[in-house]
MARTOR-536724 format. One line per field, with one value per residue: residue number from 1; y, x, z of N, C-alpha, C, O in turn. Coordinates in Angstrom, 3 decimals. Layout:
BEGIN
mike: [NUM:...]
npy: [Y:...]
npx: [X:...]
npz: [Z:...]
capy: [Y:...]
capx: [X:...]
capz: [Z:...]
cpy: [Y:...]
cpx: [X:...]
cpz: [Z:...]
opy: [Y:...]
opx: [X:...]
opz: [Z:...]
END
This chain:
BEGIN
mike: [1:2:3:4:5:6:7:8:9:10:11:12:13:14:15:16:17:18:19:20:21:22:23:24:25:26:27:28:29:30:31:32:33:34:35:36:37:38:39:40:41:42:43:44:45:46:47:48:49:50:51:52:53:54:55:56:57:58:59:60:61:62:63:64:65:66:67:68:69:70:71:72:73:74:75:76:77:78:79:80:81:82:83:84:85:86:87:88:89:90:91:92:93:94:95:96:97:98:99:100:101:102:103:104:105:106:107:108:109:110:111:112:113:114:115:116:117:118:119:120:121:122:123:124:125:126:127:128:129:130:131:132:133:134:135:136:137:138:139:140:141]
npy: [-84.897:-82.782:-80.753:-78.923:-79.037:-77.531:-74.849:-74.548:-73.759:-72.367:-70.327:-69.762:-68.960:-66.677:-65.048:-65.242:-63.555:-61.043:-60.461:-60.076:-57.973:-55.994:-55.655:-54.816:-51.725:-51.103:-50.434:-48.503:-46.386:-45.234:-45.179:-42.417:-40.764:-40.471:-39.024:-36.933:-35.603:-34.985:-33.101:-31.357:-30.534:-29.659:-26.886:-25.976:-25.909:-24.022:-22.095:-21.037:-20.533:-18.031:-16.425:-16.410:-15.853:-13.517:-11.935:-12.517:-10.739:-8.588:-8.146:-6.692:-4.824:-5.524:-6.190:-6.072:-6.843:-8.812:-10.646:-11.797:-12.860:-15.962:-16.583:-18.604:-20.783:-20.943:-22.105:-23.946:-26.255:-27.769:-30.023:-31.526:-31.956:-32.560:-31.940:-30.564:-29.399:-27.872:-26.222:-24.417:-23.228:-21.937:-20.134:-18.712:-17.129:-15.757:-14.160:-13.435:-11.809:-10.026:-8.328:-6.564:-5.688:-3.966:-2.169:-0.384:0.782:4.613:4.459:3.816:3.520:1.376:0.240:-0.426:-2.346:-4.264:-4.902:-5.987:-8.221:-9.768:-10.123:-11.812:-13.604:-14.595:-15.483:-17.386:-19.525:-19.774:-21.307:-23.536:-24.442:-24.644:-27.103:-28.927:-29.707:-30.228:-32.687:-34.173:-34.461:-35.627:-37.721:-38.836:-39.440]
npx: [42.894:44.537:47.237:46.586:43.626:43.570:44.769:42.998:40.525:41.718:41.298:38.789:37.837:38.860:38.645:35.193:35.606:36.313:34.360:32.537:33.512:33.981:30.483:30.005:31.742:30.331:27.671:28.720:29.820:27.828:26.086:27.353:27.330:24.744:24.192:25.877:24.723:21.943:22.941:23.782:21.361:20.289:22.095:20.797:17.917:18.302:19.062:17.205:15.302:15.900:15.606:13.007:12.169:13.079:11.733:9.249:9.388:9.852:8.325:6.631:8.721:11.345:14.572:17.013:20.003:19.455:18.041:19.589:21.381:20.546:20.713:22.716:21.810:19.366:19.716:21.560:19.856:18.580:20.337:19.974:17.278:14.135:12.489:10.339:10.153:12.656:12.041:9.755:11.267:13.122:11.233:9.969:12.704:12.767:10.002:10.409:13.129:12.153:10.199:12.096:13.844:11.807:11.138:13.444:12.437:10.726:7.751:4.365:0.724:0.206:2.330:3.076:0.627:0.848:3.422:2.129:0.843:3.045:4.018:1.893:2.130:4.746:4.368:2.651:3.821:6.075:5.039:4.144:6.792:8.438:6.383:7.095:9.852:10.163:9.028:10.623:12.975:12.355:12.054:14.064:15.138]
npz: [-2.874:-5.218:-6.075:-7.641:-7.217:-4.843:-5.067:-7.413:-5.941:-3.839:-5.614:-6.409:-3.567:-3.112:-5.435:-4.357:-2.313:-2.811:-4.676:-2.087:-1.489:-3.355:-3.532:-0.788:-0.994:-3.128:-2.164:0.163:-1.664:-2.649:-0.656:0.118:-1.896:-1.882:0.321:-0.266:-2.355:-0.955:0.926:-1.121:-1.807:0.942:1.125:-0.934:-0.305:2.152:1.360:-0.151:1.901:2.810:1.045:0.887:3.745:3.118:1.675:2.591:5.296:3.056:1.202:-1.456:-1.409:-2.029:-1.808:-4.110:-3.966:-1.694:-3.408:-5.510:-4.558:-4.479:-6.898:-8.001:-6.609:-7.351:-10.389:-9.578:-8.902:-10.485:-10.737:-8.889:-7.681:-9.049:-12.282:-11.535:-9.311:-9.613:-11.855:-10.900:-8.359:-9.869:-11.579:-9.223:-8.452:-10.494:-10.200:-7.506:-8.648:-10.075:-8.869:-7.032:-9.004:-9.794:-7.985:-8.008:-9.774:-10.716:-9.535:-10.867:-11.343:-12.430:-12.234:-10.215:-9.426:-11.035:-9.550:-7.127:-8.009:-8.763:-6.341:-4.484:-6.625:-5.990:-3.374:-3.323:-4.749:-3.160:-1.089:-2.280:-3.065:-0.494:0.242:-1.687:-1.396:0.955:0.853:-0.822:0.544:2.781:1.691:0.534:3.070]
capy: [-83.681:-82.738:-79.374:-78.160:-78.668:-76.737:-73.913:-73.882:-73.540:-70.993:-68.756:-69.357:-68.663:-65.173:-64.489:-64.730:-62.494:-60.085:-59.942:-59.841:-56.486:-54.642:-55.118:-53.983:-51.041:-50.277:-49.971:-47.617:-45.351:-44.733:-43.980:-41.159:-40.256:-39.989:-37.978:-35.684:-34.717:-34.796:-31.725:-29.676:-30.250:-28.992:-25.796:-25.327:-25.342:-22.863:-20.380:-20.753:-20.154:-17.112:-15.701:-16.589:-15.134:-11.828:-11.664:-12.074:-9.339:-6.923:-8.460:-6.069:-3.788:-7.016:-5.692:-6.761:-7.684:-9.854:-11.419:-12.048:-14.208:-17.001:-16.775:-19.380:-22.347:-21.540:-22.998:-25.659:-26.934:-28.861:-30.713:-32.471:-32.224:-32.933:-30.895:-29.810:-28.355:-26.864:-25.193:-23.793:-22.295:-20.875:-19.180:-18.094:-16.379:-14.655:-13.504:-11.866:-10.534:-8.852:-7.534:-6.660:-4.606:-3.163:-1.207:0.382:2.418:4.823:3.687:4.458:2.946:0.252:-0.582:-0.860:-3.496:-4.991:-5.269:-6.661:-9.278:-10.735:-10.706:-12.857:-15.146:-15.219:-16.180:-19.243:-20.215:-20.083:-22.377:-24.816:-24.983:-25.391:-28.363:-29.990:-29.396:-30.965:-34.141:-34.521:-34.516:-36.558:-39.015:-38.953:-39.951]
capx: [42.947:46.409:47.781:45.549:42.377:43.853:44.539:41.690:39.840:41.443:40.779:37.080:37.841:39.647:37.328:33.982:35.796:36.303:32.990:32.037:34.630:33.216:29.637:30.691:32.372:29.304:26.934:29.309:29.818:26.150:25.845:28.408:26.449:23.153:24.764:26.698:23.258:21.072:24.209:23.805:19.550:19.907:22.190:19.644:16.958:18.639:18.839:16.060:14.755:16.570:15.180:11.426:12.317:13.190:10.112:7.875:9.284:9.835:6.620:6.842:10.189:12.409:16.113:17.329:20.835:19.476:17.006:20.567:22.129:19.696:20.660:23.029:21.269:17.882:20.047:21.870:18.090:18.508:21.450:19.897:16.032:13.082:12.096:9.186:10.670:13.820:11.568:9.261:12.450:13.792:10.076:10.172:13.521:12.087:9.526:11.761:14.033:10.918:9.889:13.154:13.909:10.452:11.108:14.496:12.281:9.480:6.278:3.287:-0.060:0.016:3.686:2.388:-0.439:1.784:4.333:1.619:0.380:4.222:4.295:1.210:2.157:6.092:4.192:1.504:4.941:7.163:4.244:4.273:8.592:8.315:5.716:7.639:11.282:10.238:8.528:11.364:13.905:11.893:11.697:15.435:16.049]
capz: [-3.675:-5.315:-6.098:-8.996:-6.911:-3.716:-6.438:-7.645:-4.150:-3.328:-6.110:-6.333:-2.114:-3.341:-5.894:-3.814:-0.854:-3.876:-4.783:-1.224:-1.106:-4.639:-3.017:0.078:-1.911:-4.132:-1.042:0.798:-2.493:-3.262:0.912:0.036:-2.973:-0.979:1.295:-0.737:-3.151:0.367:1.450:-1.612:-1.271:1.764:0.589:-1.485:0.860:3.163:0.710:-0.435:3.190:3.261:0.244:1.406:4.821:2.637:0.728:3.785:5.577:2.411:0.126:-2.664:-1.058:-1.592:-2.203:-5.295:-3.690:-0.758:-4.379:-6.630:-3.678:-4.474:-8.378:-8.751:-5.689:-8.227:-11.280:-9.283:-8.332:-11.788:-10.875:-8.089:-7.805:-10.174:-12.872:-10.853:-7.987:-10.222:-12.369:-9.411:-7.528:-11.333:-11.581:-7.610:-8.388:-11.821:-10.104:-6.540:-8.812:-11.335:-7.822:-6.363:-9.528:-10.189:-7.107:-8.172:-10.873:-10.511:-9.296:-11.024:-10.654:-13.309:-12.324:-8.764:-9.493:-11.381:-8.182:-6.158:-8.660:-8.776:-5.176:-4.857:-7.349:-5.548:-1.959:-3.798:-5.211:-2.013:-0.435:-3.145:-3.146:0.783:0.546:-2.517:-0.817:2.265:0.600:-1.837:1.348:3.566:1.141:0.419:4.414]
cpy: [-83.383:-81.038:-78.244:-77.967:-77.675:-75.390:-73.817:-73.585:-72.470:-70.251:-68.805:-68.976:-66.703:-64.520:-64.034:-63.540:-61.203:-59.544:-59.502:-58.067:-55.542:-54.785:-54.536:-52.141:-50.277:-49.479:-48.826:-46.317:-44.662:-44.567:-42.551:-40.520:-39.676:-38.812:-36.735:-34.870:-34.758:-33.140:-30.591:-29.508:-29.058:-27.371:-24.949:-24.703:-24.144:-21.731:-19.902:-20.402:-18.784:-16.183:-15.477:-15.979:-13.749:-11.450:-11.653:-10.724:-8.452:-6.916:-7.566:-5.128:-4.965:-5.999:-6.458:-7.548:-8.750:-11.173:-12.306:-12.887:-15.338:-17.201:-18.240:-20.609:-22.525:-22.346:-24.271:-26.636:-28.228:-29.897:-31.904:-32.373:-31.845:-31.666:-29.684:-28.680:-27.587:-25.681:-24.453:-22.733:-21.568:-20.062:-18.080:-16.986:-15.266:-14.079:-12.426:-11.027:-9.650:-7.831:-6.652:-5.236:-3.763:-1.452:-0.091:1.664:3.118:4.486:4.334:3.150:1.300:-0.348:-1.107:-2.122:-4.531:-5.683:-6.428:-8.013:-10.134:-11.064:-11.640:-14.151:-15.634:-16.046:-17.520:-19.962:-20.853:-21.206:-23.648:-25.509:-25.646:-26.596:-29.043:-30.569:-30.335:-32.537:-34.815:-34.863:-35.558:-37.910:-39.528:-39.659:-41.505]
cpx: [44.406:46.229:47.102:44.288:42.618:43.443:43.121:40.561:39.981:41.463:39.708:36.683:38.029:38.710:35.777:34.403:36.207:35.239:32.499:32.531:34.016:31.539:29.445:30.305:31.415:28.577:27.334:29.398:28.790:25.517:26.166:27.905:25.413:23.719:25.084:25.274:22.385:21.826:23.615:21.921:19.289:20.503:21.433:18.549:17.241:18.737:17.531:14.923:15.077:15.882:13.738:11.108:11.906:12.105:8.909:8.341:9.145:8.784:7.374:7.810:11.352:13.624:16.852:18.804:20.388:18.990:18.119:21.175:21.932:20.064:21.143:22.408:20.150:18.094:21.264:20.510:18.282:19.477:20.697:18.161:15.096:12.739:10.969:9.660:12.103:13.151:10.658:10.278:13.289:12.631:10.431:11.634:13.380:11.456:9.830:12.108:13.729:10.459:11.206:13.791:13.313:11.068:12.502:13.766:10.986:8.393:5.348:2.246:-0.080:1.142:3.294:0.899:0.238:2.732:3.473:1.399:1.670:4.073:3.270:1.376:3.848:5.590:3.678:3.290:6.088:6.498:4.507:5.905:8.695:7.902:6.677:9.166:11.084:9.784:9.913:12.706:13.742:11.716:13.573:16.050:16.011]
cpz: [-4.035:-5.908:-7.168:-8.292:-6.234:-4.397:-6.696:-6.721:-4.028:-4.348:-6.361:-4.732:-2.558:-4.347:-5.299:-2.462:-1.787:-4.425:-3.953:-1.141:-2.090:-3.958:-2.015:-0.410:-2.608:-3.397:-0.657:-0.228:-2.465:-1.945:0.786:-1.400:-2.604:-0.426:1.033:-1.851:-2.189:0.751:0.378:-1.882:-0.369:1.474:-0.611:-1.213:1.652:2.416:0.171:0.358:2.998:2.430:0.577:2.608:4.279:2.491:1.642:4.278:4.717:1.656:-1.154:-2.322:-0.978:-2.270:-3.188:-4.939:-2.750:-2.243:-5.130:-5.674:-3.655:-5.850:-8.730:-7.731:-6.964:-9.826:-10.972:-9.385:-9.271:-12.115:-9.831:-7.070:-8.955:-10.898:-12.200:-10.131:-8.697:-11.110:-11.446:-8.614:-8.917:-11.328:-10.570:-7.662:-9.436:-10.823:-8.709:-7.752:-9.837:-10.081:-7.249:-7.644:-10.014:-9.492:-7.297:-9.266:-10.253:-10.530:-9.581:-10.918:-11.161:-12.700:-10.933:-8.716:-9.635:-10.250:-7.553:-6.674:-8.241:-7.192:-4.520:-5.692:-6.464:-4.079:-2.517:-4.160:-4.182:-1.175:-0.965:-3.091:-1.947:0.585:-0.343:-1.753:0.317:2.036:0.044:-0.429:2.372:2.910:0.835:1.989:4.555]
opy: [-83.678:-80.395:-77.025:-76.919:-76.649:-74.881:-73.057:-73.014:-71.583:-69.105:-67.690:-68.713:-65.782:-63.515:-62.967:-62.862:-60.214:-58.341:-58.507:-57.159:-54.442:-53.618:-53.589:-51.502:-49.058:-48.257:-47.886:-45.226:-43.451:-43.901:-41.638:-39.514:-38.521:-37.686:-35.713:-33.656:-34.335:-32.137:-29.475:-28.427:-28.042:-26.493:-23.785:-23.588:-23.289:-20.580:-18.792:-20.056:-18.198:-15.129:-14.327:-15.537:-13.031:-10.621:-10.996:-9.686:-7.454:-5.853:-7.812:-4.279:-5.197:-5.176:-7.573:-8.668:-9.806:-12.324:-13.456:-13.912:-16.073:-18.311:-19.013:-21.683:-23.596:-22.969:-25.144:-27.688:-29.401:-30.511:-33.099:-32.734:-30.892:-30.561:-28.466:-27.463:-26.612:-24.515:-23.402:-21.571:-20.630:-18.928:-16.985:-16.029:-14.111:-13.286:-11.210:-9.908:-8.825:-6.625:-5.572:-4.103:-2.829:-0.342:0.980:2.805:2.516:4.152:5.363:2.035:0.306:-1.568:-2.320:-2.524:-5.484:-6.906:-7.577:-8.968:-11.094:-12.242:-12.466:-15.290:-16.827:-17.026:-18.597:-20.987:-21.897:-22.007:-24.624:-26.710:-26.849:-27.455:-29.941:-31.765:-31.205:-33.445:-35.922:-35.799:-36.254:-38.946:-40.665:-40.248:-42.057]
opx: [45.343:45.192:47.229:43.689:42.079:42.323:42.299:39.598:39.128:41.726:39.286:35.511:37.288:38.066:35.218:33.587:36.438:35.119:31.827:31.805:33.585:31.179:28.663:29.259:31.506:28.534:26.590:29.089:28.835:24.482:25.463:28.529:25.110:23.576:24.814:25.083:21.411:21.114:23.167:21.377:18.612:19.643:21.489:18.140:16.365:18.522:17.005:13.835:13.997:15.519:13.303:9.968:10.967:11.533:7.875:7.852:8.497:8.235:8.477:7.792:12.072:13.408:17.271:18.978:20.983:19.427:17.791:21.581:22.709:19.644:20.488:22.623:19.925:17.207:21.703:20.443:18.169:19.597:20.897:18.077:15.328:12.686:10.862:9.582:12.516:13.545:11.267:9.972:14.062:12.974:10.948:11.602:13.782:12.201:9.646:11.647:14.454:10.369:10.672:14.097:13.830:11.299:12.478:14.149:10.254:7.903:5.108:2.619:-0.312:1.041:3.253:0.434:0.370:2.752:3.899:1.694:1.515:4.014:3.869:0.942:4.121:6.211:4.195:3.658:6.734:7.225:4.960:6.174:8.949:8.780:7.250:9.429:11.927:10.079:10.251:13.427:14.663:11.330:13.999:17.127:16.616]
opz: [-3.292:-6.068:-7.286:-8.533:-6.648:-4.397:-6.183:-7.233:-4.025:-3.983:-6.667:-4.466:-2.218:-4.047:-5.554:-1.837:-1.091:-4.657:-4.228:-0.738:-1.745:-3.806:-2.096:-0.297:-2.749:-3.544:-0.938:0.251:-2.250:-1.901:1.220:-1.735:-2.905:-0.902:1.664:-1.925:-2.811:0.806:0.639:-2.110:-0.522:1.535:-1.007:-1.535:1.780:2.796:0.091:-0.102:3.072:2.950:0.530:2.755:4.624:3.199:1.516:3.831:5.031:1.366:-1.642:-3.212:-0.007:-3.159:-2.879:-5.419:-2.966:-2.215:-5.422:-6.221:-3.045:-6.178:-9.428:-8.292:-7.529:-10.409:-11.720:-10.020:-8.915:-13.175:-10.047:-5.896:-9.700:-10.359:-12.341:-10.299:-8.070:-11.128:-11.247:-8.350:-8.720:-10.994:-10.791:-6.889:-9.289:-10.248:-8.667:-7.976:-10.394:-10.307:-6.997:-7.272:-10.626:-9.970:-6.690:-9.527:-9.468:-11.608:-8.950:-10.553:-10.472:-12.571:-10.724:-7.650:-8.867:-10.110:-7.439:-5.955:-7.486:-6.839:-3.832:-5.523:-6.325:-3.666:-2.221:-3.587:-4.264:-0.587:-0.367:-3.080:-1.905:0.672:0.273:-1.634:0.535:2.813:0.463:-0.777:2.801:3.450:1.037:2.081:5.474]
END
């Protein structure tokens, strides 16, 4: 072998330990990708606990500030889970914070049906976010 093959050895040697290094490299990124949209899932989830917490204890007396703390996780939702479950938790926050400010005005009978109806449709809804939230996460592990 003379001095051109050597050469050329080793850079198809340096080349494949280069490739070996960017796949490496890719793997490890798109771990740290998982990871980092799994993180703000879960800050999603937790507020969205928090808000579902509310609404059980207050049902139709939900406090419109604890309801507005959830505003901006229910339009992240769309950054980093499925239309389904982003639009579901955008509804779920319409309908808290239709409840949440119902109650700031006078209650008459109609407005009071009204109350209850939303808060019925905010619990079927908080069921459905739970079950989706937890599939969509468990499937992410």
């Amino acid at each position: 072998m003379n001095t051109s093959d050597w050469i050329a050895f080793a850079a198809i040697l340096v080349a494949s330990l280069s490739a070996l290094y960017t796949r490496w490299a890719w793997r490890e990124a798109k771990k740290a990708n998982e990871i980092s949209i799994h993180s703000h899932k879960k800050e999603i989830y937790d507020d969205f606990l928090v808000l579902k917490t509310h609404m059980e204890q207050k049902a139709d007396f939900a406090e419109l500030q604890n309801v507005r703390e959830f505003y901006r996780s229910s339009r992240h939702a769309r950054l980093y889970f499925c239309i389904e479950i982003a639009d579901k938790l955008e509804n779920y926050y319409n309908q808290c914070f239709y409840i949440a400010e119902l109650n700031g005005t006078e209650m008459t009978t109609v407005k009071r049906s009204d109350l209850m109806k939303k808060a019925r449709i905010a619990k079927t809804l908080s069921v459905e976010i739970f079950t989706l939230i937890n599939k969509d996460i468990s499937l992410t592990d």
